[in-house]
N, C-alpha and C positions, 0 to 999 in steps of 0.2 A: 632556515627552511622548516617549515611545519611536519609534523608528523602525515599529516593527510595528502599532504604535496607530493611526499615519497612515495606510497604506495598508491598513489593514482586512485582517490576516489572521491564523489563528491563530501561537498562539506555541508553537516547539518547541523543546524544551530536552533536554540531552545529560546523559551520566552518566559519572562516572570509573568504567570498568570495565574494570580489568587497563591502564589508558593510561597514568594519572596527568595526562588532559590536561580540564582544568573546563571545562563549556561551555556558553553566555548561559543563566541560568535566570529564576526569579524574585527580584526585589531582589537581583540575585548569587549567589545560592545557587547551591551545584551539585544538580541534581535527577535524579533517575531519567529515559530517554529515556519519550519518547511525547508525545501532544499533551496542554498540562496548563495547567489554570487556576488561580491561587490558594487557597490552604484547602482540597488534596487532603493527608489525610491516609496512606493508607493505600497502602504499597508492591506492588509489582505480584505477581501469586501466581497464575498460571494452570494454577496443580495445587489449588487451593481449589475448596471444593465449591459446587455450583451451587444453587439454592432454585428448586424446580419446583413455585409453589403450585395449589393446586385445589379451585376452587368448583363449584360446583353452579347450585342458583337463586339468584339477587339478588330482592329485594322487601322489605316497607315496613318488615317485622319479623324481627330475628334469630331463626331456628329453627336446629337442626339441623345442615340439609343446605340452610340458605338466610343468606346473608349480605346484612343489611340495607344500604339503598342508603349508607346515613351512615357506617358502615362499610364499607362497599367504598370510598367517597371518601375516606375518612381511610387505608386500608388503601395505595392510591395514594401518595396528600400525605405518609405516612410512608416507600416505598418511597423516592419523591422526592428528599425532603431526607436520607437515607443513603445517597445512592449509586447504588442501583441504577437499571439501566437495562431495556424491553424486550429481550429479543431471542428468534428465534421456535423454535419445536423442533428445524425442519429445520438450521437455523444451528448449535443444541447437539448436532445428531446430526450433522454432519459438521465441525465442528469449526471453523468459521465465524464466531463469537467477533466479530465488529468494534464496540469500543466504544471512546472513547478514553480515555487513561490515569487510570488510580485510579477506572476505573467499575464496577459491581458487576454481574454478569448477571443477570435474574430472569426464567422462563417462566410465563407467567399459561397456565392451561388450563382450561376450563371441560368439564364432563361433561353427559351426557343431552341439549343443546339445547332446554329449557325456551322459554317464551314471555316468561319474566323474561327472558332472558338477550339478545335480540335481538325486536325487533317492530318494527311500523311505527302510526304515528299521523298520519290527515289527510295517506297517503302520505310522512313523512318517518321519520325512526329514534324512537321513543318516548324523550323523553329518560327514563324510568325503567325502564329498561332496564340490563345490562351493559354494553351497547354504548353506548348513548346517555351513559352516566356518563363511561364512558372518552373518548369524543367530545369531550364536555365539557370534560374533564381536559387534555385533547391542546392546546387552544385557550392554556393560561394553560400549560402546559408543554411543550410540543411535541416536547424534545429526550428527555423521559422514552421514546418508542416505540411506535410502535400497535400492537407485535406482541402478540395471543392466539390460541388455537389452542384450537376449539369442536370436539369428539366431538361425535359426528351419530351418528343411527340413522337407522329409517326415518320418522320424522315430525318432519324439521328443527324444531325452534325452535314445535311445535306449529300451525305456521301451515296454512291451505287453499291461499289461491293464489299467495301469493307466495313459497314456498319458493327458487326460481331466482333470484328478485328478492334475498333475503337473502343465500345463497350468495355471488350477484355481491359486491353491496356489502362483505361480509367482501377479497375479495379484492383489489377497490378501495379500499379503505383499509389495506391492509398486513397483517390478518388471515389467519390458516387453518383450515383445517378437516381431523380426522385420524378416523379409526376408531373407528367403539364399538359394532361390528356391527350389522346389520340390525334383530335383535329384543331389543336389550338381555341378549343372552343370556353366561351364566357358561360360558366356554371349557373352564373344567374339569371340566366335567360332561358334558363334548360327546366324540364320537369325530372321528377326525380329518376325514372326508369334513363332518361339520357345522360344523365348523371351518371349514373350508376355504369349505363354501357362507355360512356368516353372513359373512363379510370378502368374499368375493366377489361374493356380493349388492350389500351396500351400495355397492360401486365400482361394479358396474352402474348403481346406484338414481342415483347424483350424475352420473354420467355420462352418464346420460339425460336430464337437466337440458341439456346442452349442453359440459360443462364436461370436455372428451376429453382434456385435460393434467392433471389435476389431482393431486393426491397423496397419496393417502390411505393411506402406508408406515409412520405413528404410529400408537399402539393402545392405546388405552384399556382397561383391559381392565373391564368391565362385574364389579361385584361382587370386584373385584380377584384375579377367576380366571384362574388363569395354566393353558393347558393344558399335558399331559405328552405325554411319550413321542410315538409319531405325531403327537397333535393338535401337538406344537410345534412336529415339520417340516409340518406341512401350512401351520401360520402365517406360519412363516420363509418363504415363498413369496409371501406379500402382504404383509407388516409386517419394517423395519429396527428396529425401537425401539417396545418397550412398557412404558406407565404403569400403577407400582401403585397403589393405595389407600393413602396415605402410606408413609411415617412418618419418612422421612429428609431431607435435603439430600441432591442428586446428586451422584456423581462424576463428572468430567469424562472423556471417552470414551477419556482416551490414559493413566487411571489402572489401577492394574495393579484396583483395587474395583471397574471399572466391566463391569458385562454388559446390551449392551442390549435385553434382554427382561426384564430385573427392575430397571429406573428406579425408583425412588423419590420419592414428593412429601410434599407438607406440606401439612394442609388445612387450607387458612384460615380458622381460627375463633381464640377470645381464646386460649384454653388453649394450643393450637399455636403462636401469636406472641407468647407470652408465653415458651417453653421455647426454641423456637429462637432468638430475638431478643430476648429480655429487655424486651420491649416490652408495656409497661399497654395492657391496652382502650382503645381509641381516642384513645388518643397517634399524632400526626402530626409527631414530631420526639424525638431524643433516640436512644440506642441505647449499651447498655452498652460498655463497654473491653472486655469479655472477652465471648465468644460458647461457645456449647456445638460450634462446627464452627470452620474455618477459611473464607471466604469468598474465593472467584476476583475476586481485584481485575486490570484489565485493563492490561495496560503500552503500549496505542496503536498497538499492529503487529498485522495480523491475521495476518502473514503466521509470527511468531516468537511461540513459546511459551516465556514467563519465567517461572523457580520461583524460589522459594530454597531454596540446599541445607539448611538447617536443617529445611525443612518435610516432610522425609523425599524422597531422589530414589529411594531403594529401591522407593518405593510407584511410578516413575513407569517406563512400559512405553519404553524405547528402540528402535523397531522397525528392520527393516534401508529402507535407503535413507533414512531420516530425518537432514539434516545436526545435526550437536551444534555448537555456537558457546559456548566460552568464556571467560570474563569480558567478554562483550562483542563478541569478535572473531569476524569472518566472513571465511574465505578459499575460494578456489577447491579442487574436489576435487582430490586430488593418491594416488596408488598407494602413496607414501611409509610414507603414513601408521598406524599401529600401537597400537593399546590394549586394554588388559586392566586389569582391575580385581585391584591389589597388595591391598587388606585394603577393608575395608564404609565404609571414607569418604574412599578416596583414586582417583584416576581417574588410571592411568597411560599419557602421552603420549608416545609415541617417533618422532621424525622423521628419515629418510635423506635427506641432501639433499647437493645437489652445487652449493658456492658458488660462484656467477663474479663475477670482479671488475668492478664497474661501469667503464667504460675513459671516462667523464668527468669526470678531476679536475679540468679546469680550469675545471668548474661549482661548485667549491669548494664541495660539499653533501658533506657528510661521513655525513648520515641517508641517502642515495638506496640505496647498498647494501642498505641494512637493509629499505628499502622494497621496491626489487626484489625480495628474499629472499621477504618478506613475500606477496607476490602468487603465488609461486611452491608455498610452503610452510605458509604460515601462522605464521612468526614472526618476530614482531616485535622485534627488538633480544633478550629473554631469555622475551619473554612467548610462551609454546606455546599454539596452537590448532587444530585441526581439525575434517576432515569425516570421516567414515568408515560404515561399517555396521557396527551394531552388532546384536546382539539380547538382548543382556542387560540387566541395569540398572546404574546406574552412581549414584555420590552424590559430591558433592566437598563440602569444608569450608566454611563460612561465606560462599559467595559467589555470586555468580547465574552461573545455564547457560542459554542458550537454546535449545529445540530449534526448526529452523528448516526449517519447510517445504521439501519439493526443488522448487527453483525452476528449468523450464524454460528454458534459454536456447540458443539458434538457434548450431549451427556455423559457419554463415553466414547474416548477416546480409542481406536484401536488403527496403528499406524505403522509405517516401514519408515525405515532410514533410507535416503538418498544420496550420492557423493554428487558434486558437481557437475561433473562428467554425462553423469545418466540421466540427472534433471531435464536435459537439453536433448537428448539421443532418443532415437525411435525405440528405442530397447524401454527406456524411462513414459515413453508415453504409453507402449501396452503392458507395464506395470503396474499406471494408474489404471487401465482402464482393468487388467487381473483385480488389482485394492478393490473395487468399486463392486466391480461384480462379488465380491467372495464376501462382501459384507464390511470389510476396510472403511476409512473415512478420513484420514490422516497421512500426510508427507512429513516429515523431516527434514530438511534440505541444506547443508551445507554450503552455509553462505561465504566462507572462509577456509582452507583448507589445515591440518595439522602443522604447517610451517608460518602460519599466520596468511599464508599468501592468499590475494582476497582473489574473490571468484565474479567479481562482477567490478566493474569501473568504468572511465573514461574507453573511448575507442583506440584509442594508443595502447591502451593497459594490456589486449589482446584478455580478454578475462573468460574463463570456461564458458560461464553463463549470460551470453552478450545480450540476451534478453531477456532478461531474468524478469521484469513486469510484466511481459506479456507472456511466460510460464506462469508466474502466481497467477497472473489472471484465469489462466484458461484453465489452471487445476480448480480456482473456486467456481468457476462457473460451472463445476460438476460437479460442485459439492464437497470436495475435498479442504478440508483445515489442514493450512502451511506454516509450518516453523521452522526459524529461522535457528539453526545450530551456527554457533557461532566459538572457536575457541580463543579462550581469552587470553591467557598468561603464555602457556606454550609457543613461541615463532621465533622464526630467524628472520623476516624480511624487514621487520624494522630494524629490529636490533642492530643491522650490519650498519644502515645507516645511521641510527640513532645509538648508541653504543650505553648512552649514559644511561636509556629508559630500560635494563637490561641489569638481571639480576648481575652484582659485582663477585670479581673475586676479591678474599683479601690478599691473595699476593699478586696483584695487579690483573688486569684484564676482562675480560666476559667469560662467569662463571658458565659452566657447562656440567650438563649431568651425564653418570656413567654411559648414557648412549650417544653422547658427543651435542645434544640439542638444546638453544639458548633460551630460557625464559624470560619472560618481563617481570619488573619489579611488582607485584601489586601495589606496595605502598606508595610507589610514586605516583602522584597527584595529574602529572601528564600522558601515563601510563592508563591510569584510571580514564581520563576522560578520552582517551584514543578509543579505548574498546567500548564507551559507552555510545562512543560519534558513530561507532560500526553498529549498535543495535540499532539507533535510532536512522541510520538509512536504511536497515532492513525496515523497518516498521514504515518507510514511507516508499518503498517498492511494493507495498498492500499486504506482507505478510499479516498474518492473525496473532504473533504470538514471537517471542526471542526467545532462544532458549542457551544460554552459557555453558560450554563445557570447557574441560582444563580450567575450572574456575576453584583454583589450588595454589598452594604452593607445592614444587617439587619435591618426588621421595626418594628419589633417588641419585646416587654419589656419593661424593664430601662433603654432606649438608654443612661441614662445620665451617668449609671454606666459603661459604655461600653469604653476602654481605648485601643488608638491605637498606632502604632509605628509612625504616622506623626503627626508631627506637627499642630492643627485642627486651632491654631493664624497666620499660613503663607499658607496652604492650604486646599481646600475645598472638599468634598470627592467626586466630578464628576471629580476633577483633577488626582485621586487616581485613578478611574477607568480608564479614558481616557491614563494616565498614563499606566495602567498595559497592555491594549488592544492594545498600539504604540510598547510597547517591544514586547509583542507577534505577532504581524505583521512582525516586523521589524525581528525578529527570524525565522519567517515560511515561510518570500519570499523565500530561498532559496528552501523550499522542494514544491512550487508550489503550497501548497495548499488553495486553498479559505478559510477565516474565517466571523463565523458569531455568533452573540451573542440575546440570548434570552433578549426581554426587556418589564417591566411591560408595558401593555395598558394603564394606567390611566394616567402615564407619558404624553402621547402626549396633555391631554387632559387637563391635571393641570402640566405644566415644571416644573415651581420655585419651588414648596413645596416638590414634591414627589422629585427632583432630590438633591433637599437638602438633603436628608435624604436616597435615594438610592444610588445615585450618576450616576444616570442613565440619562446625559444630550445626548441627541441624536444627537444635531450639530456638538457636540465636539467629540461624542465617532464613527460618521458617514465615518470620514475620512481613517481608520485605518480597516473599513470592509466591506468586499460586500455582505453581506446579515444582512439586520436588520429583527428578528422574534419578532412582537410586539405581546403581548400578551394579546387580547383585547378581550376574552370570552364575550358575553353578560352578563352572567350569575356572572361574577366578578364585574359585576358596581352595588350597590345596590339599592335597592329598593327607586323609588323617585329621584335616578340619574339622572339630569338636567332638571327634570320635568318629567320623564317617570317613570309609575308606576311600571314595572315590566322588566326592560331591558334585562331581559334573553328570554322575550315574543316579543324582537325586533330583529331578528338575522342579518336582511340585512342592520338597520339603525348603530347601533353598530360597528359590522363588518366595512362596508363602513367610517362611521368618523373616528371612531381609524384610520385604515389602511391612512384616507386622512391625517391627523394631521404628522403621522411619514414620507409620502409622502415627503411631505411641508417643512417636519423640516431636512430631509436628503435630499433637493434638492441641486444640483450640488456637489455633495461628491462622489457619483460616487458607494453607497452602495443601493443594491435594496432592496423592501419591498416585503417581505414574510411570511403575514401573521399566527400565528398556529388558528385554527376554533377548534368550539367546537363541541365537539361530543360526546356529554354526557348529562344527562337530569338535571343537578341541577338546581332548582330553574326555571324548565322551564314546564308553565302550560298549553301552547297551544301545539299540537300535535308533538310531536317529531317524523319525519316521514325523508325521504330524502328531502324533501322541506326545512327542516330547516335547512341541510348544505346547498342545494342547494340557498338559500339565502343569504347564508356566503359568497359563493362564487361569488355570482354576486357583492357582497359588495365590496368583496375584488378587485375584477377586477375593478371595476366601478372607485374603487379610483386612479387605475393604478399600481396596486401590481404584482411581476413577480413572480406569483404563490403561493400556500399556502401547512401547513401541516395539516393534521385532528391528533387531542389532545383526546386520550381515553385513561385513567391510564391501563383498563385491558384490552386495544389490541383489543378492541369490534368495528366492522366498518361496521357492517350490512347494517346501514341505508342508507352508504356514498357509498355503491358502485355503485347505479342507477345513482350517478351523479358525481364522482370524475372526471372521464372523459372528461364531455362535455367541 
């Protein structure tokens, strides 16, 4: 049984792309990155077109303009077992895509609001209904999507008095509702002022309901009249995206085919799913090899658009400030950087760079230059990648590009710790909204708790953070940068099961440290890629950033009792860590995401002895990450610490050395210092007031740190928020 199996979470598997480095897939295989389950056939293509079907009425018998209820169920149960997935208009009109990997997108849209299509019975949903079938459907497949999107006029769904009551319920169960003007009227027959009055009617009409946020920017367009001239700027004033009256699969909105006020749908009848889908009458499984379109298969990053260059990049719009990521590889923007397109299938990359020489060789890492180079530049030993603006189109040979969202990230970082718990609790959301105000910009979040126990998983797992996506989400759309704390070696939940990935004792059993709690081996190879499988599903729940702590070996015990799977006569255990932290880089270039690793304070302060025994050498472990979090509490140096009587009663002398020492010791590696500050009273007898962080912070700054986290175990930040800001 797999390590992943046990602790209930998904499996994320890597891709050789432009590395040459294979990484955990299924039965061994090396797979495409994203989150992937067994018997995904179909490689990621998020330049393939999209199927935006549409019905009309549902009822007992096929007509026309009416899709029988056995057929709408089968139409489902076939979407199902091929693949696709919900997802809703608004999502296809901004480009919001989150499915995970080898999933297929489909927008179900119904027209006119018919009484088949939504009602109520004895006060409940009619199960013969659109709604009620799909209800239905949700129950035995739930991960298919609730998302449809119901044109309204002005007589919702036929009903008298529960219109608002409908409405609601669409909304409450994942549903929306978009434009199909007021009187069912043909736009192209209209002058622009009538135009203008039918789509602004109807926003009045729903919003008279109660419903003052709503969003009615889609548009059906009634009789699939599209207006001209005036009437189309009068539209473009209430409508981002309008639906025609078939007859296509969509283009995806970043294709150079795509205009959105001439969408294209498929109307669901036999004929029509039979030409685009090679699909019999009420067949519920089965789907030809070859399709009349190419279909948007999803590669599990909402945030990174994958094509293959075979599938034409010429067709694909490269706009300016959009990053380009090649074969894989995601580096920071750099001024460097240079391309122009030599002939229609080659993308020409040029980099000016200015190599320094890594000045620690006697971390005997011969890759760390390369690495350094790499963060600086974008390449890697001979493999070229960048960022740049472009506005042309670009196509390379045989191999995947990703375009990758510009992703926000703070010049300075100034941030709180989160525990699990509070991420999800209304206590946690008026603390972002506290961060925000006071000048904050930054979460922490514990994605894992100190016993290894994971905080987010399957719906069995019962996991703190049961919707942990849809928290990163809503913190970034405020602006807030999410990292993902993760602890590595320290747990007991695998180890119970897994006993053998678990540091040994030599006289038999699972060693344990003086406070009774199991560690993982780091040198074990299985061990290693367990905690690297947990960053890289953080990094595809949209965090910004992973950040390692407990990323050590243990200090305390009978270290002597303590039996590891390396060799301790041929290697030393900062080689182990430095080691584990080059794989995990070299794994996570592909998904873009920054890595950072918690490391003791005292280390800077004492190297040789603490790193002996932690294996936490900073020169060595500096290359391989861009953010080091030293952890140099006042209040952890004890009493008499290099002459100071009380060094938790010194917060800006502390604070300021620590921070200089890891400065010093990670210069030219190319990994910033970022501080965690205390905020918390232990051992501390002079006023605990905001002065005391705010002396943290000047420390921190002073030494040249690019920003800091405040460390409170119960989330308590009272003090910190007069000065987190400044």
């Amino acid at each position: 049984m797999s390590i992943r199996r046990l602790v209930s979470v998904f499996v994320f598997v890597g891709v050789v792309l432009g590395f040459g480095v294979p990484v955990s897939g299924v039965g061994g295989a090396v797979l495409p990155q994203g989150v992937i389950s067994a018997g995904v056939s179909a490689m990621p293509n998020e330049l393939g077109r999209v199927p935006i079907l549409e019905y009309h009425q549902v009822g007992p018998k096929e007509e026309r303009w009416t899709r029988s209820f056995e057929n709408f169920r089968g139409d489902l149960e076939w979407l199902y077992n091929n693949d696709y997935r919900a997802v809703s208009i608004g999502d296809f009109a901004e480009q919001r895509i989150s499915l995970p990997y080898g999933k297929k997108p489909v927008v179900l849209t119904f027209d006119d609001g018919g009484y088949t299509q939504l009602n109520f019975k004895n006060g409940k949903i009619d199960p013969y209904t659109a709604v009620g079938v799909m209800d239905e459907f949700l129950k035995k497949y739930p991960d298919f999507g609730p998302s449809a999107v119901f044109y309204l006029n002005n007589a919702p769904f036929k009903l008298v008095d529960d219109k608002a009551k409908a409405i609601e319920y669409l909304f409450s169960t994942g549903r929306q509702i978009g434009n199909h003007t007021m009187t069912h009227a043909n736009l192209a027959k209209m002058s622009d002022s009538n135009v203008e009055r039918e789509l602004s009617r109807l926003d009045a009409y729903v919003r008279s309901f109660g419903f003052r946020d709503v969003d009615l920017s889609t548009l059906s367009y009634p009789f699939g009249g599209v207006p001209r001239g005036d009437g189309m700027k009068a539209m473009k004033k209430y409508v981002k995206l309008g639906l025609l009256v078939g007859a296509d699969p969509a283009s995806v909105p970043y294709s150079v085919n795509y205009d959105p006020y001439f969408v294209p749908r498929i109307q669901a009848i036999d004929s029509e799913w039979k030409r685009w889908f090679k699909r019999e009458p009420r067949a519920t499984s089965g789907s030809a090899a070859v399709l009349p379109f190419t279909p948007f298969v999803s590669d599990g990053n909402p945030d990174i658009i994958t094509i293959l260059s075979e599938t034409g990049l010429k067709k694909t719009n490269v706009r300016k400030g959009v990053q380009v990521v090649v074969n894989g590889s995601l580096i920071k923007k750099t001024s460097s950087v240079r391309a122009s397109v030599e002939d229609d299938r080659t993308l020409q990359i040029s980099l000016e760079m200015k190599k320094e020489r890594y000045p620690y060789e006697d971390c005997a890492d011969p890759d760390a230059a390369a690495y350094i180079e790499y963060k600086k530049t974008g390449v890697l030993g001979e493999r070229k990648v960048g960022f740049f603006d472009w506005s042309g189109i670009v196509s390379l040979p045989k191999t995947f590009l990703h375009f990758v969202r510009t992703m926000s990230r703070p010049e300075v970082v100034r941030g709180i710790y989160f525990t699990g718990s509070t991420a999800t609790s209304d206590a946690g959301k008026r603390l972002v909204d506290k961060l925000l105000a006071s000048g904050g910009n930054t979460v922490v979040v514990d994605i894992n708790e100190g016993d290894g126990a994971l905080n987010y998983g399957k719906p069995d797992h019962k996991p703190i953070l049961r919707d942990i996506r849809a928290n990163i989400a809503e913190w970034k759309g405020k602006g807030i940068y999410v990292v993902a704390r993760i602890v590595a070696f320290k747990e007991r939940v695998v180890s119970r099961a897994r006993p053998d990935l678990a540091i040994r004792n030599v006289n038999g059993g699972v060693w344990r440290d003086n406070r009774g709690s199991v560690w993982l081996d780091p040198s074990n190879p299985q061990t290693v890629q367990y905690v690297i499988d947990m960053a890289k599903e953080a990094s595809a729940m949209g965090v910004d950033e992973v950040q390692f702590d407990y990323v050590r070996f243990p200090t305390e015990g009978n270290l002597g009792a303590a039996r590891f799977m390396f060799d301790a006569s041929k290697k030393q255990k900062w080689e182990v860590i430095r080691d584990f932290l080059k794989e995990a880089r070299t794994q996570l270039i592909p998904l873009g995401v920054p890595l950072g690793a918690d490391i003791f304070g005292i280390v800077g302060w004492q190297p040789a002895p603490n790193y002996r025994t932690t294996g936490q050498r900073i020169e060595c472990i500096a290359p391989y990450l861009d953010v080091i979090y030293p952890m140099g509490y006042p209040s952890h140096f004890g009493p008499g610490f290099g002459g100071h009587a009380n060094p938790a009663d010194e917060p800006y002398y502390f604070t300021w050395r620590t921070a200089q020492y890891f400065v010093d010791y990670a210069a030219g590696t190319g990994a910033a210092i970022r501080p965690w500050l205390q905020s918390f009273m232990y051992r501390v007898t002079i006023p605990y007031n905001s002065s005391y962080i705010s002396e943290q912070i000047r420390g921190a700054f002073g030494a040249g740190s690019q920003g800091f986290v405040l460390w409170n175990a119960g989330n308590t930040y009272d003090v910190g928020w007069a000065v987190i800001g400044r």
